[in-house]
N, C-alpha and C positions, 0 to 999 in steps of 0.2 A: 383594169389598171387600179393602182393604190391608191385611193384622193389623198389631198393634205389633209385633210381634218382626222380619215380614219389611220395615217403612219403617227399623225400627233396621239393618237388616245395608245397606238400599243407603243409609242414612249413612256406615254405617263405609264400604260399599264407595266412595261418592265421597270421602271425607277419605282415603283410600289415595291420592288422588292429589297429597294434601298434602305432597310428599317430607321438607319441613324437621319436621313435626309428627305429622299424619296423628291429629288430635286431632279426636273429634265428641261436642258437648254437643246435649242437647236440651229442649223444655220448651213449658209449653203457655202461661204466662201472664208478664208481662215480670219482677216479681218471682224468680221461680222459675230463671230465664234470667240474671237479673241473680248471684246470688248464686253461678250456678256458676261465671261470670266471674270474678268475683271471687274465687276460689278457683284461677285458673290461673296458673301463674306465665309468664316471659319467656320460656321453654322449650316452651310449650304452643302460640304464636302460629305462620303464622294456625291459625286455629282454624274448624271448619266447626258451626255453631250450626242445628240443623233445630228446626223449629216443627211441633209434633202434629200431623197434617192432619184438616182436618174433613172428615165423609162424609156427601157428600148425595144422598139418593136419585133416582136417574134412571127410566125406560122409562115405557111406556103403561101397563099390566097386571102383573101380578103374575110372569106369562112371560115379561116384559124386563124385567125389576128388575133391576137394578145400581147402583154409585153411581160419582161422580165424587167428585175427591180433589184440591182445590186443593194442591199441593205448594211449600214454602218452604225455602231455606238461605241459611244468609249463609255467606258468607266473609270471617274479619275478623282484624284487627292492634289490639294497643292506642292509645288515640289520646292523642299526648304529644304534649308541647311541641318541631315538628320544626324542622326547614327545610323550604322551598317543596321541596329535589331529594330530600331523607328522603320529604316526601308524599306527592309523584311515585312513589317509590319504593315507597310500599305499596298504594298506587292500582294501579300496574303488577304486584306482585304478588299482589294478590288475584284481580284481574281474568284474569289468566292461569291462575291453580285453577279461577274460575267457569268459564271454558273448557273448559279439562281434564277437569270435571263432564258440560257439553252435550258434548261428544267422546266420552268413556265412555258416554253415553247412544246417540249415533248409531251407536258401534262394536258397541253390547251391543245392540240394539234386534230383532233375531232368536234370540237366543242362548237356547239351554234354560236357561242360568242366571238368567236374565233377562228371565220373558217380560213382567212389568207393563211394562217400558221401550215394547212395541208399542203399549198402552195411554195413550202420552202423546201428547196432542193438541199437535204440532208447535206449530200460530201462537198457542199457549198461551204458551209459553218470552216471557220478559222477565228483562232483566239491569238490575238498577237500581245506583248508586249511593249508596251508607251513609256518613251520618258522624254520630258521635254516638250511635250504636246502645250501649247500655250500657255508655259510654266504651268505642268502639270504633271501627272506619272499613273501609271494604270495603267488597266488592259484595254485593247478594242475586240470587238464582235464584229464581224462580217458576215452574211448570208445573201441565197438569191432567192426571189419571191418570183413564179412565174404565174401569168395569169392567163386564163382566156378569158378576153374580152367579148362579153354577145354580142351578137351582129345588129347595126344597126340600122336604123330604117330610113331609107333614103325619101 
């Protein structure tokens, strides 16, 4: 299973790919999420925003117990009064990070620094479009991380 400490560092590690900010909030409920928005200033944009992930038990037996780990980020800009080529404009940059995220994923996907990356179930990845996200606009990333859990000792 995924600790919090080690889905925190591969946030920081995908918002490293954020060159202009390289800024990662995170939070479990929209409230929580909202307020730290709210707290970032022009300086901070975009911003990579990850969602807790839930863990849900997988295997047959208690000898394949593992869980799977729906995985969430957004990528996002504040959402103000643009122009149609400003919108364009963050559409295209957000959407370039979400890239740079599934890239880092494909490039790290053997790497000893990096082994849950093997664990993510490819035709999982979905890139959606955001607007309105806690006065915000971007894209989100989706994936699932499944793991086996070793067995433990009673």
């Amino acid at each position: 299973m995924i600790t919090l400490s080690r889905w925190r560092e591969m946030g920081k590690f995908f918002a490293r790919s954020f060159p202009l900010s390289g800024r990662f909030i995170y939070g479990a409920a929209d409230e929580d999420i909202l307020a730290k928005v709210e707290k970032l200033g022009p300086g901070d944009y975009p911003v990579l925003v990850g969602i807790l992930p839930t863990l849900n038990g997988t295997g047959y037996n208690f000898d394949s117990w593992g869980h799977t780990s729906p995985i969430f980020y957004y990528c996002l800009v504040p959402l103000k009064n643009s122009s149609d080529d400003e919108i364009d404009e963050a559409w295209e940059l957000t959407l370039n990070y979400v890239a740079a995220i599934e890239e880092a994923v494909n490039k790290n996907r053997d790497s000893a620094e990096w082994p849950e990356f093997y664990d993510i179930k490819v035709d999982t990845f979905h890139i959606d479009p955001e607007y309105n996200v806690w006065g915000c606009m971007g894209w989100s990333l989706g994936f699932e991380m499944t793991h086996v859990d070793p067995p433990s000792k009673h």
